[in-house]
N, C-alpha and C positions, 0 to 999 in steps of 0.2 A: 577149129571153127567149122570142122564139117556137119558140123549140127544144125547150122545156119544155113548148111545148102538146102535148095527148094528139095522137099518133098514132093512122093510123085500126088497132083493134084491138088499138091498148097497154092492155094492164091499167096499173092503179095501182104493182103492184109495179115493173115496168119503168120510170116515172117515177122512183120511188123511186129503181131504181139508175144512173140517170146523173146524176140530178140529186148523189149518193155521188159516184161517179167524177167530177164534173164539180171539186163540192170540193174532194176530196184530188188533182187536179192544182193548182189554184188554193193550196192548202197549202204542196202541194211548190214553187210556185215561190217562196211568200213564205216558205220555210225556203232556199233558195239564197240569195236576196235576202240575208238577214241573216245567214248563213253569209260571203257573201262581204264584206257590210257589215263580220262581227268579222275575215274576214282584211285587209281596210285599216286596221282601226281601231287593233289590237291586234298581229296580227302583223307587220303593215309600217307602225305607227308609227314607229318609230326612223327608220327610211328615211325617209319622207315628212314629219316634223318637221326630218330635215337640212333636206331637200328647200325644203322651205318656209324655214327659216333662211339658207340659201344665197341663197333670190332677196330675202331680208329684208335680210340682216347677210354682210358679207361682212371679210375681212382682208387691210387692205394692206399690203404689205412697205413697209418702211424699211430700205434697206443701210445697213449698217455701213463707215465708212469705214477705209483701209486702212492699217494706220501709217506713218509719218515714218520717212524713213531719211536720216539727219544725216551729216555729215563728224567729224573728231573734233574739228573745232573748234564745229561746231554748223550749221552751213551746210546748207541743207536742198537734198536730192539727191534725191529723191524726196516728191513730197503727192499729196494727191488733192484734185480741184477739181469741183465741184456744175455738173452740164450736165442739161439738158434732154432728153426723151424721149419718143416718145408709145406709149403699150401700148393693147391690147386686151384685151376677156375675152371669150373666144368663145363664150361663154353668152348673154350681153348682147345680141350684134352683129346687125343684120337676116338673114334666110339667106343673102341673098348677100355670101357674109363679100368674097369676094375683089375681089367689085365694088366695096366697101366700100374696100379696100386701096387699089385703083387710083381713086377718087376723091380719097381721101388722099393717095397719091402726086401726083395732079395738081394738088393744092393746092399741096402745097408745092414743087414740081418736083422733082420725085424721080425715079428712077428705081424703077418697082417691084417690076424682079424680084427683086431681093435680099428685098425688104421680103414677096412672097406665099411664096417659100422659105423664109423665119426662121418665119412665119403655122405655115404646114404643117408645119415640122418639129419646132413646139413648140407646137404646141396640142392636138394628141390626147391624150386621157387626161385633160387637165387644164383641161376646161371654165373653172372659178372663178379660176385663174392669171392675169395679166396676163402679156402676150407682146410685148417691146419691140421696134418693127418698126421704128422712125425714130429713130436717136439723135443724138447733137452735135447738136442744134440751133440755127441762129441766130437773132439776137432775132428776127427778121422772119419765121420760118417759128414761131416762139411765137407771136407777132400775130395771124399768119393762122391757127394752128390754135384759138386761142381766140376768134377772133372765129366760128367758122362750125362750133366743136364740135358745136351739136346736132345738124346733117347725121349725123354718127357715132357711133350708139347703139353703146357698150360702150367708146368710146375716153376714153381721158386723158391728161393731162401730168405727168410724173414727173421726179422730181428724183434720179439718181443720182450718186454719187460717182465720177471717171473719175483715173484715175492718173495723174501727171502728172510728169514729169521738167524742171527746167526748165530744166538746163542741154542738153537735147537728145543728142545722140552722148557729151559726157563721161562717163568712168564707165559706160558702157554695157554694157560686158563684165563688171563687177562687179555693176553693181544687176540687169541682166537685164530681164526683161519680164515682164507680165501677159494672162492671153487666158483666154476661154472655158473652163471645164473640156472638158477630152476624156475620152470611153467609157474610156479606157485609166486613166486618175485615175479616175473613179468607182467604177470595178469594183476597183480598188484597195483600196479598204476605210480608204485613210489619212484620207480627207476626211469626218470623221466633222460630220454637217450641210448639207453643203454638196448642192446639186442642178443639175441639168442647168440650163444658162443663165448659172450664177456664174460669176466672176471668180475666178481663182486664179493661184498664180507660175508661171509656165512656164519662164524661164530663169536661170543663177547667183543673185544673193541672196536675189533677189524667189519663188524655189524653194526653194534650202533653209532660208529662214525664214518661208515659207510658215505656218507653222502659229500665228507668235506674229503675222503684219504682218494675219491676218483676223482682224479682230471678230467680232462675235456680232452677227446683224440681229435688230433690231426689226421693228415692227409695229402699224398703226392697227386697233380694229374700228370699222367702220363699217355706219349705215343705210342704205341702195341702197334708190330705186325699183325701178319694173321695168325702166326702161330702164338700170340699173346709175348711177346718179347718188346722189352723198353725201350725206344729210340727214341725218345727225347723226353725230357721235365717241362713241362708246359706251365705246371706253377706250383705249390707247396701253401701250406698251413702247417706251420710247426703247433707239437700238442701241450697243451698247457697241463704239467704234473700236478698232482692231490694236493693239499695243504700238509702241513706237518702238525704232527700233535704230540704235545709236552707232556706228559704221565708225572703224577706225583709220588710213583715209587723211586725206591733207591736201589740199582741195580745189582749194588752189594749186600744191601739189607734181603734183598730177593734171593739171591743167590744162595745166602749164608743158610735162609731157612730152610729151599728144599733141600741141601743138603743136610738137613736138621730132618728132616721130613724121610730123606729117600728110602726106603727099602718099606715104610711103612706103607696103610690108607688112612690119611686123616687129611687138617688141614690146620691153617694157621693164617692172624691177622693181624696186622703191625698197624694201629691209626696213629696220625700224629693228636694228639689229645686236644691240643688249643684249637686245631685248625679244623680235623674229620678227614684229612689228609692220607689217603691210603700207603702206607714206606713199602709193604712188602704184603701178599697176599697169596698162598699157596696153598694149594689140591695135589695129596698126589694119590696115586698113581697118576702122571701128566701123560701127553701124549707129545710129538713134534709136528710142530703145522710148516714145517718144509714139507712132509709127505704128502699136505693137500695138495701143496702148491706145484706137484709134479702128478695132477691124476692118479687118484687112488684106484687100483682097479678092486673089483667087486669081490676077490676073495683075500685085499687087504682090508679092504670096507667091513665085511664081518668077522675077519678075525678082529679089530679094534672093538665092534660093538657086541661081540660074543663075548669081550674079556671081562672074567667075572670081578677083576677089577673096576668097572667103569670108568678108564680112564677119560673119556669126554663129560663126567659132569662135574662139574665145576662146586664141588665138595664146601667150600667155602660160602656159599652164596646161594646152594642149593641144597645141601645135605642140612635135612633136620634130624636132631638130635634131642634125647633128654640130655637140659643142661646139668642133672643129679646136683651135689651139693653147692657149682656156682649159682644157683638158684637163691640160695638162702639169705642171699643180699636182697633180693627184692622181697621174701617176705620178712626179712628182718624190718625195713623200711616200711614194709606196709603195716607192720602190727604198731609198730610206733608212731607213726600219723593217725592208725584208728585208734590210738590209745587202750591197745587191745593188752600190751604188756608194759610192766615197770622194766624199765633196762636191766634194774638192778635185782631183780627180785629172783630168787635161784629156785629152779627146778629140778626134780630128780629124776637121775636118770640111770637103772639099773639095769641097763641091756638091752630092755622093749618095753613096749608100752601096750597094753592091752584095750581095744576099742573094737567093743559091737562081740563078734566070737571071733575075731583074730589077736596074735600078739604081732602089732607092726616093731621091725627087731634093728637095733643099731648096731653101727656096724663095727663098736665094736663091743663084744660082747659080755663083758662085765661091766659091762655100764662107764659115764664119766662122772657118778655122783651128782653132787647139788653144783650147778653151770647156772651162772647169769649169761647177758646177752655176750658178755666179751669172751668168756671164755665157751660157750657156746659155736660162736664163728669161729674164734680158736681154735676149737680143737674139733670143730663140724659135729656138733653131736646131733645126733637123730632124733632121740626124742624128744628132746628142748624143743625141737621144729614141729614138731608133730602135734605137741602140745599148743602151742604159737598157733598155727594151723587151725586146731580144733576151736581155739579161741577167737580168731578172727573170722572162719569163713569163705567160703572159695570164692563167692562175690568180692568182697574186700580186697584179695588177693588180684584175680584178676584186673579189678579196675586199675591197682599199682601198679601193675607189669604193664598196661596196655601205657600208662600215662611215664613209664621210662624207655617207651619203644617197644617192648614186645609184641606178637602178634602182629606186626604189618611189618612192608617193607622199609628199609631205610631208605629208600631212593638213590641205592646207588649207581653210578651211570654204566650201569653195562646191563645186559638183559639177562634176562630166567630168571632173578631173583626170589627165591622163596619164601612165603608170609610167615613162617612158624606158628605157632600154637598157642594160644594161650585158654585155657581152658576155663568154662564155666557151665551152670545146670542149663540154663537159653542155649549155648552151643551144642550139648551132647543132645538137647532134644529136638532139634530142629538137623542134626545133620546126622545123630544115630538112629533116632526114637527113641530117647532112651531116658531114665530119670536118671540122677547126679545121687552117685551114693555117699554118704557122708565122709566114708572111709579115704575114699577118692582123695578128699580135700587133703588127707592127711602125704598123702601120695605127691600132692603138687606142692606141697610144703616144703619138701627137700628136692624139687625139679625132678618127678620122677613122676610115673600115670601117662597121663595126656599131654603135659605140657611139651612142646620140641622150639628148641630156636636153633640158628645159622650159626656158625663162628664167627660171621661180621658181626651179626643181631649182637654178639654177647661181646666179642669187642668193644664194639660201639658201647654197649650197656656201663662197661666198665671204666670207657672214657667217660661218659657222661657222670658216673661218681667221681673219677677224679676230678671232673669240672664243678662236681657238687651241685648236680641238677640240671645243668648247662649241656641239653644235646645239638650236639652239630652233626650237620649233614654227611656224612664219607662221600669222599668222591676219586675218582682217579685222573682223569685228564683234567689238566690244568690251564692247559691254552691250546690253542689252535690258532697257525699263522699259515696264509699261503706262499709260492715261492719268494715274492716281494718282500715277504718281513712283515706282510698288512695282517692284524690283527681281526680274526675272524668269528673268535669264539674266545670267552676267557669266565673260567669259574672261580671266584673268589669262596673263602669260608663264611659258610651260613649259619646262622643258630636257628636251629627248628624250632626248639621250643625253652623253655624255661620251666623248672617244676617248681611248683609251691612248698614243695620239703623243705624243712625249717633247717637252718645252721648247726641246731642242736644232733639234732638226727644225723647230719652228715658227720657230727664229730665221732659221734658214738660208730656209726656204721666204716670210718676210714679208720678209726683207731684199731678196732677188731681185724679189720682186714691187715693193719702192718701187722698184727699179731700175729695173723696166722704165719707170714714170713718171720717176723724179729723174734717173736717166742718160742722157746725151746721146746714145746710141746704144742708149738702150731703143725699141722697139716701140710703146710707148705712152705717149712723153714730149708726146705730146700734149694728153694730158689733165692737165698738170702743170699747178698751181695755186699762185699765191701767195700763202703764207701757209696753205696746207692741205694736209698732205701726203700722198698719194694714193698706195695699193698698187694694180695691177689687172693685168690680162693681155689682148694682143689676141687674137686671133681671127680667122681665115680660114675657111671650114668649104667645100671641094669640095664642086660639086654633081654634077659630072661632072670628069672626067679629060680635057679637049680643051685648056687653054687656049693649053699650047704648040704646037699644031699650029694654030694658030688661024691666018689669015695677017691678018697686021696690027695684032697684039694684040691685048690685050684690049678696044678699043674695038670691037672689030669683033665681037666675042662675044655674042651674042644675051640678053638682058636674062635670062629665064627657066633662061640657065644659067651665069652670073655666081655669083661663090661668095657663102655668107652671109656677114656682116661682126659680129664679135661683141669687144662688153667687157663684162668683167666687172672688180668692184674694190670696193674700199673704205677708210672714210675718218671720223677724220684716222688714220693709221697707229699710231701709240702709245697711242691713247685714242678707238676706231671708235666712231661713233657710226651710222653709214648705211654699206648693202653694196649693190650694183646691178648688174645685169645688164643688158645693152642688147644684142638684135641685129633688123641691119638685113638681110631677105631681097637674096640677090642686091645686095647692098649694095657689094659690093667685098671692101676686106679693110677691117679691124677698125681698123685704127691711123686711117682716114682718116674710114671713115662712122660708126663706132659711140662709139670714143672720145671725139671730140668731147660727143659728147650728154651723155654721163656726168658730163664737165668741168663743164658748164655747168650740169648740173642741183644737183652737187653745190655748186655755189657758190650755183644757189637755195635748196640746204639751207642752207648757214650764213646766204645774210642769212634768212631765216624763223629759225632756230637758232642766232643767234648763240654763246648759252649752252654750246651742244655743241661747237663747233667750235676749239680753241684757234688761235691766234694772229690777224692782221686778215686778211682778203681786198681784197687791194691792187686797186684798179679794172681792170682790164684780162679779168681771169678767164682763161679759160683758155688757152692757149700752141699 
């Protein structure tokens, strides 16, 4: 205070006024003081009460597991199974989070880069979040992370729900997979809850039923020291799991085909005929969607989509194809409603047929003489079609295909589905530039040129003649119930449409088709069965034009340009109960690689289905 002593020649009044100014600076700063006191107190309460609550009370997720997807007998084809995990809250963590990590990593022998990448790319923003940097854990890396937890302030061990397939590859193309949400789903707006880090469908079922197979997650609150450690449960929301969904396949009918299937690329489709019923539905090369469900890293990721197999597309429902001679049922049908041929009236047929400066050539090459329509499908002759063909018209044609389902989808409930082709002169010139050569028509007359369909399309195509005009919808999931047993989704069988083709026409057109199986000089009496009697059509589908210049035959023919091998059919003929489509890529021709399969499988149908099937199936099965 000796600043307050008189100065030499201060009057009193000069005292007086510093000792003034000395106060009201002394005033003025204990008015900031408590100005800035009521802005903590009062305006950035709210703030600093989270603040405080956050390093108090904190909420842990509990996921919600993902529903049960069953077979239609009940056989579970997808669950989810409780694994291990260890997360962080980067709030918690010492500052050197990352050194943190790689201590962690070296505990459990890990590799850490993945693990300081996951850190980084999901911890900004969301200090309080848990960020799982180590998952699948094995019991012995659970051990060791519990035994030496306190080393890692903010860490813990969690328990999440991991998808689980257990039949591995089966069914793979139908249930799809599960992964990470992607920027592209989020911004999406469909995933209403869901945030960056979830699990959601990514591919066919596990996708488009995405929205009933996620639950609703739960969550604990919890008391946290400051090192982020649990002292008390404050309260809990248990998480309500996915609905389950009922498939209308048969898990042995599934089974039985890709092993019918494996070592090839093709596919194959099993419809229940009355109903559109999908029994069994196979792609292979398949893939196993366990691998999604355990983060795939980026040089599993390109070896699967490098593989010149394509095992992720889903061959069945995506791969278009010339459907080659199962084709000739749709123009058979259509010359006969344009009244373009007499059924009965015989054509000859000496090898090839010559139109314009080419000879279009059959395939087999002495010809099959004078063929009406029955022994035409019979015995598939080429230029009988060709002829048909040239007489009806490629309008004509298509309008038939388009009005038995060809050219669009069938609406079946899984996604990517492909429209296939059906060809006309409006189509080549609006999506080639290009005029419609007459020759062409001849080309789409035995499913060969332009035309391409699905293995479903042509299934389906073939139920629909065994219904005898009558297409029904395909479908795969059948119901959908949540954990209660409450019905939430339920698809009965539809008929899409109904065709105007006359009774007569289906007589003629299902007679020839048992032919081609029951007659000894059909195409496809190999798939002839005893005691079941079986309509179907083979199939050859060019991949290229070489084979008779090959030298050596066709052994000598290079795997990748070998024609597709296709049947299609169904059965029993009077009383259909199952419609199938099979082709084998590069398989050969149809009577030798595809039909078989068919045979066989349908004789799995009847002993599973006795009930459907009239008459016995004599041991031997197929011919």
């Amino acid at each position: 205070m000796g600043s307050f002593s008189k100065r030499p020649g201060e009057t009193l009044q000069g005292i007086e006024r510093r000792l003034a100014v000395t106060m009201g600076v002394i005033t003025l700063v204990f008015l900031l003081i408590l100005l800035y006191f009521w802005h903590l107190q009062v305006l950035q309460h709210s703030r600093y009460q989270k603040l405080a609550d956050n390093n108090r009370i904190r909420l842990v997720e509990m996921k919600a597991t993902r529903g049960i997807i069953t077979d239609r007998n009940g056989v579970i084809l997808a669950d989810s199974s409780p694994e291990y995990s260890i997360a962080l809250i980067p709030e918690d963590m010492d500052k050197d989070r990352e050194g943190q990590i790689l201590s962690l990593a070296r505990l459990l022998g890990r590799d850490p880069k993945e693990a300081v990448a996951l850190f980084k790319g999901s911890s900004s923003g969301a200090p309080y979040r848990a960020v799982r940097i180590f998952e699948h854990l094995e019991d012995v890396e659970v051990a060791l992370f519990e035994a030496d937890q306190e080393r890692f302030p903010g860490s813990r061990l969690v328990v999440v729900p991991r998808r689980y397939y257990p039949y591995g590859q089966v069914a793979a193309h139908l249930l799809g997979y599960v992964g990470e949400i992607s920027r592209a789903q989020l911004d999406s707006g469909r995933y209403e809850g869901i945030r960056k880090g979830d699990t959601v469908g990514k591919y066919a079922l596990e996708l488009a039923y995405d929205r009933f197979l996620t639950g609703r997650d739960g969550g604990r609150q919890v008391e946290v020291d400051a090192r982020g450690r649990e002292l008390n449960i404050l309260g809990a929301t248990e998480p309500v799991p996915g609905a389950n969904l009922t498939l209308t396949i048969d898990l042995r009918l599934q089974k039985a085909l890709e092993q019918e299937l494996s070592g090839m690329r093709g596919a194959g489709v099993f419809l229940d005929a009355t109903t559109g019923e999908v029994l069994a539905m196979v792609s292979t090369p398949a893939f196993d969607p366990n691998e999604f469900s355990l983060r795939l890293t980026d040089e599993r990721w390109n070896e699967i989509i490098l593989d010149p197999g394509h095992p992720l597309q889903s061959r069945a429902v995506q791969g278009m194809y010339p459907p080659g001679s199962t084709f000739k049922v749709v123009t058979a049908i259509a010359a006969l409603m344009e009244g373009a041929i007499d059924p009965d009236e015989r054509l000859l047929c000496s090898g090839g047929y010559s139109y314009g400066k080419r000879v279009y050539r059959d395939w087999k090459p002495q010809g099959h003489g004078k063929v009406d329509l029955q022994r035409a499908v019979v015995e598939s002759c080429d230029v009988y079609f060709y002829q048909v063909g040239e007489r009806m018209g490629i309008d004509a044609m298509a309008r038939w295909a388009s009005a038995l389902g060809l050219g669009r989808k069938t609406g079946i409930d899984i996604p990517g589905e492909a429209v296939g082709l059906v060809p006309s002169p409006d189509w080549k010139l609006n999506s080639r530039g290009e005029v419609w050569f007459p020759g062409e028509t001849l080309s789409a007359a035995i499913g060969q040129g332009y035309v391409l369909v699905t293995p479903l399309q042509l299934a389906a195509l073939y139920a629909t003649v065994a219904r005898r005009g009558v297409q029904m919808d395909p479908f795969i999931v059948s119901r959908c119930e949540d954990v209660k047993g409450q019905e939430l989704y339920r698809r009965d069988p539809a008929v899409r449409r109904e065709s105007e083709i006359g009774q007569e026409v289906w007589d003629r057109i299902v007679k020839a088709l048992e032919g081609v199986v029951s007659d000894d000089r059909g195409t496809g009496r190999i798939a002839r069965i005893s005691g079941i009697p079986v309509a179907g059509k083979t199939g050859t589908s060019q991949v290229v034009r070489l084979q008779e210049s090959v030298a050596g035959g066709e052994g000598n023919i290079p795997y990748e340009l070998k024609d597709h091998a296709w049947f299609a059919a169904f059965a029993p003929v009077d009383r259909p109960r199952v419609a199938a489509a099979v082709v084998v890529e590069h398989g050969g021709h149809g009577s030798s690689a595809a039909a078989p399969i068919v045979a066989r499988m349908f004789k799995r149908y009847a002993e599973y289905y006795p009930e459907n099937i009239s008459g016995a199936v004599e041991a031997g099965g197929a011919r």
